[in-house]
Structures are given as C-alpha cells and as structure tokens.
C-alpha positions in Angstrom: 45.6 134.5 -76.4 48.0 131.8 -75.0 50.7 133.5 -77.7 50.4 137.2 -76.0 50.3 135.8 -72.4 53.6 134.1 -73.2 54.9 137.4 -75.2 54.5 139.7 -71.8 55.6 137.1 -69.4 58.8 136.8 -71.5 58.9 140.6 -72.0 58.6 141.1 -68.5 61.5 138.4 -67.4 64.1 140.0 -70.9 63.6 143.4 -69.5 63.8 143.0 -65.9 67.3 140.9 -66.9 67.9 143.8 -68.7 67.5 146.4 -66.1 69.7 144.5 -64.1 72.2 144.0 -66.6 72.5 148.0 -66.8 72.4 148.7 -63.3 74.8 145.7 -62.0 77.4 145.6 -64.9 78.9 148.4 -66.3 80.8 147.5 -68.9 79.3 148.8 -72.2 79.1 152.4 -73.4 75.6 152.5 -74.1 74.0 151.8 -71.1 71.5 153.9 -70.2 70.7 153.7 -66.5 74.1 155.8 -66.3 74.0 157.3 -69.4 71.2 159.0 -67.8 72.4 160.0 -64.4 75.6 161.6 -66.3 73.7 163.4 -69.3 71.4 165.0 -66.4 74.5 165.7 -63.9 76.2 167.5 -67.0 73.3 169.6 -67.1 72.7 170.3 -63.9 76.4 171.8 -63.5 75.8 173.9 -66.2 72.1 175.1 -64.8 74.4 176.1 -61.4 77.0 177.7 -63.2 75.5 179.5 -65.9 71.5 180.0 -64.4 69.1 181.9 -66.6 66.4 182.8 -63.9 69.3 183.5 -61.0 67.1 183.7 -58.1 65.7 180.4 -59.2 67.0 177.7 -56.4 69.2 174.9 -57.4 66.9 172.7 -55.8 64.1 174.1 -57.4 60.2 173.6 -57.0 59.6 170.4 -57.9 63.1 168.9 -58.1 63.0 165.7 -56.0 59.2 165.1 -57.4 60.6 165.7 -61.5 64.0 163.3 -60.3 61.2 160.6 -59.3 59.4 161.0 -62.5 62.8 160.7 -64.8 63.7 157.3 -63.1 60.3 156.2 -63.0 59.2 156.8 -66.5 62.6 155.9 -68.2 63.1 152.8 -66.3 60.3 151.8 -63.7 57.4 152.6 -66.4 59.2 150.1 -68.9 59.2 147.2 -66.7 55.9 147.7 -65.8 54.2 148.4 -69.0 55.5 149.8 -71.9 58.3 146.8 -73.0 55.2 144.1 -72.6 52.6 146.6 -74.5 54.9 147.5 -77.3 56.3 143.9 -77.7 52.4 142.3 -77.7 51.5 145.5 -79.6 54.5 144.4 -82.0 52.6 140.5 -82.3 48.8 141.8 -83.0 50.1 143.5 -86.0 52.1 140.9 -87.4 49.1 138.5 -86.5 47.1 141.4 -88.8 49.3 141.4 -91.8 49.8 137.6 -91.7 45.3 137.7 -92.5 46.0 139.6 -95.8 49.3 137.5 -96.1 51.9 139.9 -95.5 54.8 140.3 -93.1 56.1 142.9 -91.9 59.2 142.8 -93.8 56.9 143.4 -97.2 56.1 146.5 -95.8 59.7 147.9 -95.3 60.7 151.0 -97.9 64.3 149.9 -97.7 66.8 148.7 -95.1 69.6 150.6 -93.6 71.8 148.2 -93.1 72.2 149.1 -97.2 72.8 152.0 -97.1 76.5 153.8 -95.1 75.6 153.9 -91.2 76.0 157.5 -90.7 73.2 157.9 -93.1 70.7 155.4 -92.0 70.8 156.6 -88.0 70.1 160.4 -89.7 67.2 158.7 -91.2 65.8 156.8 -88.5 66.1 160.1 -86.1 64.8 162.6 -88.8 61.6 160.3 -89.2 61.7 159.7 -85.6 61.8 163.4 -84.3 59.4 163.8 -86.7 56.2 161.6 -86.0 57.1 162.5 -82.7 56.4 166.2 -83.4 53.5 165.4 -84.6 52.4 163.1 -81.6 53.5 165.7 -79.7 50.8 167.9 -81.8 48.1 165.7 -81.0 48.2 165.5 -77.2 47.5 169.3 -77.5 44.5 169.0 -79.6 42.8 166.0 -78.3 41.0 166.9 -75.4 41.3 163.1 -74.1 44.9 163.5 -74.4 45.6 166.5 -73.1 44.5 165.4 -69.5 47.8 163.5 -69.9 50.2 165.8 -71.0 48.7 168.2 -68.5 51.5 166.5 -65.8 54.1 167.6 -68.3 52.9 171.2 -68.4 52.3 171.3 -64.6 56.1 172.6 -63.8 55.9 175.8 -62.7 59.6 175.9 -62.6 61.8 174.6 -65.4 64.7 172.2 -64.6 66.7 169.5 -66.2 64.7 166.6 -64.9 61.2 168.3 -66.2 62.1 166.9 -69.7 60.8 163.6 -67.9 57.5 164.5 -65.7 55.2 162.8 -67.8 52.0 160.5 -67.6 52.3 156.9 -68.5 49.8 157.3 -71.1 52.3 159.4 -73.1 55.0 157.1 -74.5 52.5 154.5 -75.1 51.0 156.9 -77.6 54.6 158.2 -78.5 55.2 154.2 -79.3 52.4 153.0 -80.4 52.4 155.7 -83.4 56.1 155.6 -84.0 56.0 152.2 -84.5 54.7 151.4 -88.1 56.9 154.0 -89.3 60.2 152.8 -87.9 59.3 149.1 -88.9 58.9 150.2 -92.6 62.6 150.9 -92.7 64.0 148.3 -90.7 67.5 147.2 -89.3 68.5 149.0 -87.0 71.9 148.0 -84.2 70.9 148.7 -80.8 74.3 150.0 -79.9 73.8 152.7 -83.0 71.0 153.9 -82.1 72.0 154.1 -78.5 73.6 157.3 -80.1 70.3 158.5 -81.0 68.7 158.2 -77.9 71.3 160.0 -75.9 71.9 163.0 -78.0 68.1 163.4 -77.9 67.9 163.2 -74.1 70.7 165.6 -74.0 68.8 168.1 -75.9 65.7 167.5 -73.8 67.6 167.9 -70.6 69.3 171.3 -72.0 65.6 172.0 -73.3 64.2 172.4 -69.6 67.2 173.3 -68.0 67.4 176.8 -66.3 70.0 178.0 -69.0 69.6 181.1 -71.9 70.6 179.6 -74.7 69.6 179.5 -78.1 72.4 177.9 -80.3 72.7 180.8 -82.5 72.1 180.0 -86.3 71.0 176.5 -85.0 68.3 177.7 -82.8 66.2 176.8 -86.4 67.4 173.7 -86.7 67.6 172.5 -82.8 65.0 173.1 -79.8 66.6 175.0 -77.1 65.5 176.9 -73.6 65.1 180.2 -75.1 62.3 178.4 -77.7 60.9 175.4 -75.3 60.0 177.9 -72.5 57.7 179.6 -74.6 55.6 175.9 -75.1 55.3 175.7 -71.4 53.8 179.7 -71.0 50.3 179.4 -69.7 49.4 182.4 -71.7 49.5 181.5 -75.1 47.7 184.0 -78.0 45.0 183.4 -79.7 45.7 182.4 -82.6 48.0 179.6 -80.8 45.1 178.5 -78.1 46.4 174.9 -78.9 50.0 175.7 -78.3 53.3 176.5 -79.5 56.9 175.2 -80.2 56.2 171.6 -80.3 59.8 170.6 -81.2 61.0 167.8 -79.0 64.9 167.8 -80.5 64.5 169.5 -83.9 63.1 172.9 -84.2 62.3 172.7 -87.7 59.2 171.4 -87.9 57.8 174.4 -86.2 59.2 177.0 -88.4 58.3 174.6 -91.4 54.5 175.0 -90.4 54.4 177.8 -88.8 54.0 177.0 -85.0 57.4 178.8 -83.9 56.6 181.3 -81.0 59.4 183.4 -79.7 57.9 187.0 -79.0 60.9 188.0 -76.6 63.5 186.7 -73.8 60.5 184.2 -71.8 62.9 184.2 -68.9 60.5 185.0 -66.4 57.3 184.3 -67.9 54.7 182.4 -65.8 54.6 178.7 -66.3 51.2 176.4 -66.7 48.0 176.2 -67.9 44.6 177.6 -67.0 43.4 176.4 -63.8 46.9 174.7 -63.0 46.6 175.2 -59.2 43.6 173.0 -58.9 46.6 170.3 -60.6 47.5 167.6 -58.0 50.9 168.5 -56.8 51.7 165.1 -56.3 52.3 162.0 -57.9 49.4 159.7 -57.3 47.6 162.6 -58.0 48.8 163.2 -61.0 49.2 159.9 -62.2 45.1 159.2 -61.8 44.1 162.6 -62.7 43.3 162.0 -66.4 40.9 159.0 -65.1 39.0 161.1 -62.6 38.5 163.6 -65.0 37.2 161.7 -67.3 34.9 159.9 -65.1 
C-alpha cells in the first residue's frame, strides 16, 4: 500500500510541475494548455464565419458552462484524478503480471520504435480511435454508464467546446480500457504523439462545431458535423434505441458495422435525450447526477 501512496503523491507533484510547465513556459510546440486555446479559437472563427444553424448565437446556450467543462476536464480533472489513477492503475497491473512472472514488456506485439515513425503513430491512433469507438459503444449500452455520458448528450446546442462537456467517470473508463492495448505495443515519444492528440481534438472541435461540413469522399473515413449531429438527436429509430454514429475521429468504424445514421441535413434537429429537461443545467448538478441516480 505504502508503494501506491507514494505512486499518487509523486503523480500528483510531476503533473502539477507539469501543468505549470505548460502554462508558465512556452517554449515547445507541443504544449497543450495553448495548443488548446488555439485549436478551439480556430474553430470558433470558422463557426462565426461559416454558421450552419444561422440564427444560432455565437455565444450560444451553454457556451461559458461547455468552456468551463473543456479546461476542467482537459487539465483540472488530470490533476485531480486521472494522472494518479492511471499511473497507480499502471503499478496494480504490473504488480499482477509480476504473480504469474511476467512484465509488461512480455506482453508487447512489437515496438514502434522498429518500425519508420510515420507508421507506428498511424498504428497507435488506428488502435487508439478504435477501442475508443468501442468504449464509446459501451457507455450507450450500459445503463450504469450511460448516467455518465448523459452530461455529454445534455447540449441542446452544438458548439466547439461541447466536444469536452463530459463526466469525470468518462476518461477514466476511456483510460482504463485503452490502456492494455496501447502497452502491448509500446514506445511511444511524447512529442510524436503530441501530433496525435491534436489532430484528434481538432476533429472533435470541428465535430461539435456549428459548421455543415462533411469532407466529401472523406466523410467515410473522418467524423464530421453533418454525421456527429445525428449521435446527439434525441429521437433516434428503433432499430438504433442504443444510438448512432459512435465515431470519435474516424468514421469507419460505423460504416464497418453498420451503425452509420445520416437520414438527411440534421441541421435543425432537436438535441437530447428523453426526459433531458429534468437534466441539471449546471455543473455540480451534473457532476453528482449519476450518484443520485443510482442511489
């Protein structure tokens, strides 16, 4: 126990270094507090300049609340759980493997710092997007987890910073299942996959934002507004009462199996889920509404 208590005190100290590292000293291309703020002032221009829904307000329903939630869960929610969970999370199952006398390197497939850069990182964010589609799957199905994801699919107006309203509960079961997968490949640099992470906010941020795009021909490879607006429609068909579109940056997955929805434009289409205006509106609300409801 004395080994875990150490692991999150010293997560706690690295990342709150960290944090101030990327808020203090800007010196490196792949820091993220202001990688942030400019991927989601990018898209904001472009929701003002090219709108989809016109009479939509640039400071839509929700705005300052979603802005809250993107610094919160992308920074805030790190420091205060997610870096020590994933890191003690990290030690448990290396303390598992070490009973049956393995390490964690036994179980890697390959390494791909073997293999040309370009193609490891399309690797690690193919396997990556992924699981995550099919995490993203679960919190639809499982009842317990839906109460979570429910905060995501409370906007009732789409926006840029949407991508982030999310529940706490939700990366920890985005990282706690993406986990064994990504260590079986192992080696990654932080700076390259710095490239991942961005290019997949991007697409989240365009993804929510109030534009009408589709991509063209890539609309079956990438998720884009015209396809992610249609995941977010509180009236879904029957034969889809679990949802649709579950693409975070790739699109393929759904047409792969089947769960692409696109019946026409969703421009205007009403937002939610059943019973959404019983939802709290705010965010200590929404933050303890999965616990009352359980309870």
């Amino acid at each position: 126990m004395e080994k875990y208590i150490e692991v999150i005190s010293k997560s706690y100290h690295n990342y709150w270094n960290y944090l101030k590292h990327q808020i203090f000293e800007v010196n490196n291309w792949d820091n993220f507090f202001y990688g942030l703020i400019i991927i989601s002032i990018v898209v904001w221009v472009l929701e003002i300049l090219f709108p989809w829904r016109k009479n939509q307000s640039i400071f839509r329903k929700d705005f300052w609340l979603d802005t809250f939630y993107m610094f919160f869960n992308f920074f805030l929610l790190n420091l205060i759980v997610l870096i020590a969970l994933s890191n003690t999370a990290a030690e448990v199952f290396n303390d598992v493997l070490s009973v049956v006398g393995l390490q964690l390197s036994d179980l890697q497939l390959f390494d791909v710092d073997d293999m040309p850069k370009a193609l490891g990182l399309f690797i690690f964010f193919v396997l990556r997007d992924f699981v995550q589609w099919n995490t993203h799957r679960l919190l639809h199905r499982v009842p317990f987890l839906w109460n979570f994801h429910k905060v995501h699919h409370s906007v009732k107006e789409m926006g840029f910073a949407a991508h982030l309203r999310y529940n706490w509960m939700e990366p920890v079961v985005y990282n706690s299942l993406l986990y064994i997968p990504i260590a079986i490949i192992g080696g990654f640099d932080a700076k390259d996959v710095a490239i991942i992470y961005f290019f997949a906010i991007a697409i989240g941020h365009l993804n929510h934002a109030n534009l009408g795009w589709n991509y063209g021909p890539l609309k079956y490879v990438l998720n884009n507004p015209k396809m992610h607006i249609w995941h977010h429609a509180k009236n879904l068909p029957k034969h889809a009462k679990y949802g649709v579109n579950y693409g975070l940056t790739l699109s393929i997955w759904d047409y792969i199996f089947k769960t692409n929805y696109i019946p026409h434009d969703g421009r205007d289409i009403e937002l939610g889920f059943e019973n959404d205006d019983k939802f709290p509106k705010n965010f200590i609300g929404q933050t303890i509404y999965p616990i009352k409801t359980e309870r």
